[in-house]
C-alpha positions as CSV (number, residue, x, y, z in Angstrom):
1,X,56.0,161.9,60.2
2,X,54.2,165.1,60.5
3,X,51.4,165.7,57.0
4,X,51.3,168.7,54.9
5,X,48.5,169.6,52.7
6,X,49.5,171.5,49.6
7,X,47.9,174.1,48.2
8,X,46.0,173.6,44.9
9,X,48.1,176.2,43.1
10,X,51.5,174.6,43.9
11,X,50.2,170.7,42.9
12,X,52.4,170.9,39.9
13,X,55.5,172.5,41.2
14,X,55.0,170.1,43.9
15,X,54.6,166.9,41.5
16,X,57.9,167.8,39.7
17,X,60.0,168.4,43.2
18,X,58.5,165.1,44.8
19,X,59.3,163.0,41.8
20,X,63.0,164.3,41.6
21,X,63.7,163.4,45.6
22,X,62.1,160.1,45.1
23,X,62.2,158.7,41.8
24,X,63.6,155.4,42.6
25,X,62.0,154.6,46.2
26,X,60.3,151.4,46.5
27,X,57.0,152.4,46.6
28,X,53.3,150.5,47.9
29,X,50.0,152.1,46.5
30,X,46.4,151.3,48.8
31,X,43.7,152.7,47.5
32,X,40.5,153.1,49.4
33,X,37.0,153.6,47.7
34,X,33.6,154.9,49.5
35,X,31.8,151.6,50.2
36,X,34.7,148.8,49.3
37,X,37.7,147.5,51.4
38,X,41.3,148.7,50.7
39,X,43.4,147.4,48.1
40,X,46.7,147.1,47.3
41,X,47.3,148.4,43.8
42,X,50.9,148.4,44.0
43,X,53.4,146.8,46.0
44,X,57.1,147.4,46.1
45,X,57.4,148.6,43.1
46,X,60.3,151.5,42.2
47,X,58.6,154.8,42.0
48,X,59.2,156.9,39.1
49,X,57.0,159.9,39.6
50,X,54.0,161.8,39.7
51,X,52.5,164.3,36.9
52,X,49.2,166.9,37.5
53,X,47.4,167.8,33.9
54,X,45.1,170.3,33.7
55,X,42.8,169.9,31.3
56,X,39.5,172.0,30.6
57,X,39.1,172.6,34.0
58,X,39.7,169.6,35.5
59,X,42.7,168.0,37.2
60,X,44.3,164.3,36.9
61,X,46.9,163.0,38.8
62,X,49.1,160.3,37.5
63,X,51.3,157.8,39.8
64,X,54.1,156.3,38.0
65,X,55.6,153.0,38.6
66,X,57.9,150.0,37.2
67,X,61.4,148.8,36.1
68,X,62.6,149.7,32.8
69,X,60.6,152.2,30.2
70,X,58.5,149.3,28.7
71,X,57.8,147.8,31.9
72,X,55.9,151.4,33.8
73,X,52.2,151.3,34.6
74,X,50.5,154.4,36.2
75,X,47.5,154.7,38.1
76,X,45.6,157.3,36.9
77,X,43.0,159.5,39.8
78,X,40.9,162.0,38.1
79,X,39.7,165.0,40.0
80,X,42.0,164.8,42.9
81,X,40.6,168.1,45.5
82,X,43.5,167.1,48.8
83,X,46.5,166.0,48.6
84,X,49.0,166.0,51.6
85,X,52.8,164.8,52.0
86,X,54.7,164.1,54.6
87,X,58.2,162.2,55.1
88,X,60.5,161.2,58.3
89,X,62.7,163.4,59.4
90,X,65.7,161.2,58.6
91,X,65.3,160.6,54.5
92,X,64.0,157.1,54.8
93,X,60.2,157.4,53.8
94,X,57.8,159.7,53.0
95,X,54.0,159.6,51.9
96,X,51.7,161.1,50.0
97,X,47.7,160.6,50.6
98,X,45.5,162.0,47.9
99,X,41.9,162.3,47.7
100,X,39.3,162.2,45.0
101,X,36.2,164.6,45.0
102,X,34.5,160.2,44.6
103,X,35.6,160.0,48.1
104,X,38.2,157.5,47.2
105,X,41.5,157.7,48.7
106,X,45.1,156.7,47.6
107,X,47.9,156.4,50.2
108,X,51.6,155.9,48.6
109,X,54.1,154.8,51.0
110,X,57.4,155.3,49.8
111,X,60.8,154.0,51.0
112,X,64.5,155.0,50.6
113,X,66.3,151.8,49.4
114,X,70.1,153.4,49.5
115,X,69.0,154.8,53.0
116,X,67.9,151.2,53.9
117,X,71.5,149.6,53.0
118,X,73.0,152.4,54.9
119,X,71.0,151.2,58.2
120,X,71.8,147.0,57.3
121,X,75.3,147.9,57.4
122,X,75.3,149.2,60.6
């Protein structure tokens, strides 16, 4: 799974296509913070998407996450400056590391659940 970096300009075009391909992938959140050990924030949990606001010059990235409406959290990462996607080849995960100008880090790892089924049956 090869990483792309995308352009600051195309974060919210990006954001929009990204959450349409894999709203619904099970979905593990680590985040990583200057000075502290990783946790695991989130961990298979459906993913429902991820937003970019722009607000007086500054940007925040929002991770969506959960079941049914009343059941979503997000993780919220304010001024994201990288963020870089990558996903295999054949449909059945994809990533997406972003980091914060605190020097924290959040990796999601995301999984295709229908692609899953498709390889048990086999």
């Amino acid at each position: 799974m090869d990483s792309k970096a995308i352009d600051r300009e195309q974060w919210i075009a990006f954001a929009n296509q990204f959450s349409r391909a894999h709203e619904g992938w099970t979905a593990s959140l680590e985040i990583r913070e200057a000075g502290s050990p990783m946790r695991v924030e989130v961990d298979e949990s459906p993913f429902r998407g991820v937003t970019v606001e722009e607000r007086e010059g500054r940007d925040t990235l929002v991770l969506t996450f959960g079941y049914e409406p009343e059941e979503h959290f997000a993780h919220i990462i304010h001024d994201p400056h990288a963020i870089a996607a990558a996903e295999t080849g054949d449909r059945t995960g994809a990533s997406l590391v972003v980091d914060s100008s605190d020097s924290s880090r959040c990796i999601l790892a995301l999984w295709n659940p229908m692609r899953e089924e498709d390889f048990a049956a086999v």
